[in-house]
C-alpha positions in Angstrom: -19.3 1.3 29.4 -16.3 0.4 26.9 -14.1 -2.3 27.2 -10.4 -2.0 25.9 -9.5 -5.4 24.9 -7.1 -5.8 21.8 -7.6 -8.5 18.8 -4.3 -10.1 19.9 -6.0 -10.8 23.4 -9.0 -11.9 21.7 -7.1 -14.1 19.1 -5.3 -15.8 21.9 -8.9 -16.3 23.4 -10.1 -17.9 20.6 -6.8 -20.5 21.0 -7.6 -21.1 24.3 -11.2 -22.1 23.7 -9.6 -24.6 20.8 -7.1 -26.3 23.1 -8.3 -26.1 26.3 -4.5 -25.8 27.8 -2.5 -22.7 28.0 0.5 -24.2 26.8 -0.9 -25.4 23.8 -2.7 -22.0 22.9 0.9 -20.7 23.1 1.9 -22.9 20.9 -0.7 -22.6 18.3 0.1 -18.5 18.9 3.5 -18.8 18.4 4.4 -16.8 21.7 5.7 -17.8 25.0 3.0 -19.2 27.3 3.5 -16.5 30.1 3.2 -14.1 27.1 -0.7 -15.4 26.2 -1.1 -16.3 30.0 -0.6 -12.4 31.3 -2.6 -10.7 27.8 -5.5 -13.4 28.7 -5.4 -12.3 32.5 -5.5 -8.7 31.4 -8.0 -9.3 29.2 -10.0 -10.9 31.9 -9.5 -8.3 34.5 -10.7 -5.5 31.9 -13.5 -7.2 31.5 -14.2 -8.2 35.0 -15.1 -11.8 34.9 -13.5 -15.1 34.6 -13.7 -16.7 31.1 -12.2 -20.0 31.8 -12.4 -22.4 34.9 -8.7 -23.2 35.9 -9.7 -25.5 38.4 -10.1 -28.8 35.8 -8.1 -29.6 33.0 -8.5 -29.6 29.8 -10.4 -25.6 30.4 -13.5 -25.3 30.6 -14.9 -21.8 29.4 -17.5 -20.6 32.1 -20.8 -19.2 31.4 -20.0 -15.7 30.7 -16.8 -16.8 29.2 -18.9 -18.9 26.1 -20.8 -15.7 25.4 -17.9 -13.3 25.5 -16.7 -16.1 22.8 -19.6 -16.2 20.7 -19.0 -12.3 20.3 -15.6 -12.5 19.8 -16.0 -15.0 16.4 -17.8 -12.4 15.4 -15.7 -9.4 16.4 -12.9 -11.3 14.7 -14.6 -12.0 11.4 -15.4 -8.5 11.0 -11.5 -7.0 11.6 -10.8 -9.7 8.7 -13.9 -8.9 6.7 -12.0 -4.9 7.0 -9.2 -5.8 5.3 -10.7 -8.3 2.9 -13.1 -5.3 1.6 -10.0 -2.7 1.2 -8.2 -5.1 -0.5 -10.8 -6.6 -2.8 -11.2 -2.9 -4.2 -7.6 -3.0 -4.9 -7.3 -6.4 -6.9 -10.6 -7.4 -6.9 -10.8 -11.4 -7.8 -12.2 -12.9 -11.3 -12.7 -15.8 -13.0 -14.6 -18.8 -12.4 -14.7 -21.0 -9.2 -16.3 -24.2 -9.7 -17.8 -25.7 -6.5 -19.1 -29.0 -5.4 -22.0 -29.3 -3.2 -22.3 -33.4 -1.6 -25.5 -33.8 0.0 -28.7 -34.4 -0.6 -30.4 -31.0 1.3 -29.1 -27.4 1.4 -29.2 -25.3 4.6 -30.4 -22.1 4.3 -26.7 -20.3 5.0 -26.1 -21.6 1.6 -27.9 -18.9 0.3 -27.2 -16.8 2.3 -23.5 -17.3 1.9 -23.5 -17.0 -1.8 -25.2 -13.7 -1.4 -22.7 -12.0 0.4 -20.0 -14.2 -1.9 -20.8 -12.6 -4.8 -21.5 -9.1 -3.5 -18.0 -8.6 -2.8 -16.6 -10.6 -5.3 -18.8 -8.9 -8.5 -16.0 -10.0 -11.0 -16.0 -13.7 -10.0 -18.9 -16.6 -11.4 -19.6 -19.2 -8.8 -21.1 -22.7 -10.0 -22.2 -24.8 -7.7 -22.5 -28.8 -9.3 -24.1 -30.9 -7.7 -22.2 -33.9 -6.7 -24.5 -37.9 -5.2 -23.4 -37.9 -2.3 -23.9 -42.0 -2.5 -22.2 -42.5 -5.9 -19.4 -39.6 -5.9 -15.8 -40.0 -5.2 -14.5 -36.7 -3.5 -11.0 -37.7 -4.8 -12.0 -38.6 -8.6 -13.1 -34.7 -8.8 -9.7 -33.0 -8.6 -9.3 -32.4 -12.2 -13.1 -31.0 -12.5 -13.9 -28.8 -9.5 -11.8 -26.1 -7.0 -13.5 -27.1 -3.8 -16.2 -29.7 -2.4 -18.4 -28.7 0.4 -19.5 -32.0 2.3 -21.5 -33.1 6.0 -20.4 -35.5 8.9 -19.3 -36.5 11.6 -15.6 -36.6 12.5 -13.6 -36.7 15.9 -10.1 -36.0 14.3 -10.0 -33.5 11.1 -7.6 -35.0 9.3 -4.9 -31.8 7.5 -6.4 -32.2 4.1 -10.0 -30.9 5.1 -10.8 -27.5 6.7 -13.4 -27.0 9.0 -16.0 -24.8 7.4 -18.3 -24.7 11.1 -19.6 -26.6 13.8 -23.6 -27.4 14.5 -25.6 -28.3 17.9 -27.1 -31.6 17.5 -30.7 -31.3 18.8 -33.5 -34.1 19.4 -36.8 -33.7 18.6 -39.4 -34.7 21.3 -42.5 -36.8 21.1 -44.8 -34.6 23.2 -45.4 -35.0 27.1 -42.0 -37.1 26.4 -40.4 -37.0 30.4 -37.6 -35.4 28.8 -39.3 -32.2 27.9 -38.5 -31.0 31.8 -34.5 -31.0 30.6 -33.1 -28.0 28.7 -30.5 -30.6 27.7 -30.3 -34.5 27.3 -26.9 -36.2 28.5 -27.0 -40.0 27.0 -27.6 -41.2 30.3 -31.1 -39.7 30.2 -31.4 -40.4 26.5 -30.7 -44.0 27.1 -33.0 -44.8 30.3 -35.8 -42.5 28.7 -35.7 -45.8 26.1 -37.0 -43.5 23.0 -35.6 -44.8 19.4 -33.7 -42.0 17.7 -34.2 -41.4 14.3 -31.3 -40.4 11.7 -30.2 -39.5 8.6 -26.5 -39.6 9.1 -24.7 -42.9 9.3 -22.1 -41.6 11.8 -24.6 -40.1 14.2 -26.0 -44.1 14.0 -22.9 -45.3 15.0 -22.2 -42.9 17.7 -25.4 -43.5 19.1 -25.1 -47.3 19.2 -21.7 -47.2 20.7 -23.3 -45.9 23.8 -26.3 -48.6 23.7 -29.1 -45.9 21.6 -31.9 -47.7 19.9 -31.5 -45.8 16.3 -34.0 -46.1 13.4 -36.9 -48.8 13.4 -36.7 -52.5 12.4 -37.2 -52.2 8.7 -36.4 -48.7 8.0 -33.5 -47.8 5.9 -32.7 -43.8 6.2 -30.3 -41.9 3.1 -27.5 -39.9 4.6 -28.8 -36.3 5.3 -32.4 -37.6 4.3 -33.7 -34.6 7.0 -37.3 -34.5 5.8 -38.1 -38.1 5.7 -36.6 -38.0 9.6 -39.0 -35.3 10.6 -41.7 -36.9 9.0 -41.3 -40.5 10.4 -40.6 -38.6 14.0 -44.4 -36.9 13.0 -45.6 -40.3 12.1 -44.6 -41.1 16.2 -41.9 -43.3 15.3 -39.3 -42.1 16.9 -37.1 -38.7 18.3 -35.8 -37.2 15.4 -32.0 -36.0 15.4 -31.0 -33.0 14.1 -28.4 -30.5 13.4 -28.8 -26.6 13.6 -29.0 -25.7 10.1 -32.4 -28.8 9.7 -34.2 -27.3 12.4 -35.8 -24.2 10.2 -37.7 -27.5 8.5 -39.8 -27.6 11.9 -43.3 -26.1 13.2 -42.9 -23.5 16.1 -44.8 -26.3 18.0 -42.1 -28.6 17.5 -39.3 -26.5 17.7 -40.9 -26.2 21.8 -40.0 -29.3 21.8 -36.3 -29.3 20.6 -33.2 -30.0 23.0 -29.7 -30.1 22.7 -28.5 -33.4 22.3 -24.7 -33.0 25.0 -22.6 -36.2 23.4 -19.1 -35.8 24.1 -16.6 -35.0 21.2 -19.8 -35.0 18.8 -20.8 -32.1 16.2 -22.6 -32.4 13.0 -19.4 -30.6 11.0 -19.2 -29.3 7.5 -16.3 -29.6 5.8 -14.7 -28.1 3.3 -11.8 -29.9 0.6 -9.8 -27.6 -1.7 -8.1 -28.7 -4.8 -5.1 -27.1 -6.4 -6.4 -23.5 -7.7 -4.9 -20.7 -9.5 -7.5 -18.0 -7.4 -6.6 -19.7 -3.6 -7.3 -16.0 -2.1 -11.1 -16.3 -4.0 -11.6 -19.8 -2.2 -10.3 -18.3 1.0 -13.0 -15.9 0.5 -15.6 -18.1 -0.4 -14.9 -19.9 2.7 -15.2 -16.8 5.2 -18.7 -16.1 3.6 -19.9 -19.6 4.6 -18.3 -19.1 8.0 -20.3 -15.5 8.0 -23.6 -16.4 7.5 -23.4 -19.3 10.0 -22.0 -17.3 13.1 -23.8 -14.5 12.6 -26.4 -15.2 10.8 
């Protein structure tokens, strides 16, 4: 059975789920709220289910309505891939774009994303430089590089980073932990279940303490985005290891068993992305969508 449903309803879907308020979808739209209010309700009544829960504010997507949004990304980032594709044949992109990488571990979408980077962009050299993530300045590497890919956590993206995507937090299990009968942990459960949490992101420590977590052992000092010295305490029974989506191909199949979502209000492990004046903006631009790619649908 088909579904007619246009990318301008889907596009003001997509707002919706980022502001949680009609009004401000509008807004980000640039149409009239009754405009995206009626094209969402048509879009919901083709469909034949509710996507949001009007009954709290901000929105709440419902169950069906965070699967039908998940597909959408995707739907979305294939119209765009359409055009990129017919356009790239007509003035494909060259030259050189020189990209800095600031942490200590790669996820594997890296590869991934370079991959599919460089298969539609033949004419154009990527470099990747490594940048220590303990000793580098992002803002002393204007003159040298045309973007900087970086990890953490932040509540408020401030205008002169981009969002490159959005990771689960998950928490590794000691097993027959009590919490192993939850899909999820809230920090209520985390807290009374009394386990230490282990980290390797300084921000994720100081979330976790500002809502009374124990985090890392007396004594032990964890690098930023340190992830296999994290799963290897957590094997050593020290603690319940934290982490993002991307770490958790590091784990057994045992282990992953034993993985839930970590639910902490206004928290995601984020990857962000910081552009520097460049003569090829359109090859960054593309360079970004590849990353964004090969973690949605990857």
């Amino acid at each position: 059975m088909g579904y007619t449903v246009s990318l301008t309803q889907m596009s003001y879907f997509v707002a919706l789920e980022k502001h949680r308020n009609f009004a401000r979808a509008a807004n980000a739209c640039s149409v009239s709220q009754p405009t995206l209010s009626s094209q969402f309700q048509k879009m919901e009544e083709t469909l034949g289910v509710s996507l949001v829960n009007r009954s709290i504010q901000p929105l709440e997507l419902t169950r069906v309505g965070e699967r039908v949004y998940q597909q959408i990304q995707k739907i979305l980032f294939e119209a765009s891939e359409l055009g990129n594709i017919i356009e790239g044949y007509k003035t494909p992109f060259r030259g050189t774009l020189k990209v800095g990488w600031m942490s200590l571990n790669q996820p594997l979408w890296l590869a991934d994303a370079l991959h599919r980077f460089i298969q539609y962009n033949p004419e154009i050299k990527v470099e990747i430089i490594h940048l220590d993530p303990l000793l580098s300045n992002i803002e002393s590497q204007k003159n040298k590089l045309d973007v900087i890919i970086f990890s953490e956590y932040s509540e408020t993206i401030r205008d002169e980073y981009h969002l490159l995507l959005k990771e689960s937090c998950w928490i590794l299990l000691p097993e027959h932990d009590s919490l192993l009968s939850h899909n999820s942990i809230n920090i209520s459960k985390l807290r009374e279940s009394k386990n230490v949490v282990l980290t390797a992101q300084y921000q994720m420590t100081s979330k976790l303490l500002e809502h009374g977590i124990r985090c890392n052992i007396k004594n032990l000092i964890l690098t930023d985005s340190h992830w296999y010295s994290i799963i290897a305490a957590s094997r050593k029974g020290l603690g319940a290891a934290f982490l993002p989506q991307s770490e958790i191909y590091r784990l057994t199949p045992e282990e992953r068993s034993r993985l839930r979502l970590l639910e902490i209000e206004d928290y995601a492990y984020q990857w962000l992305v910081k552009f520097f004046p460049c003569e090829n903006d359109e090859a960054l631009n593309a360079l970004l969508l590849s990353f964004q790619h090969s973690y949605i649908v990857g």
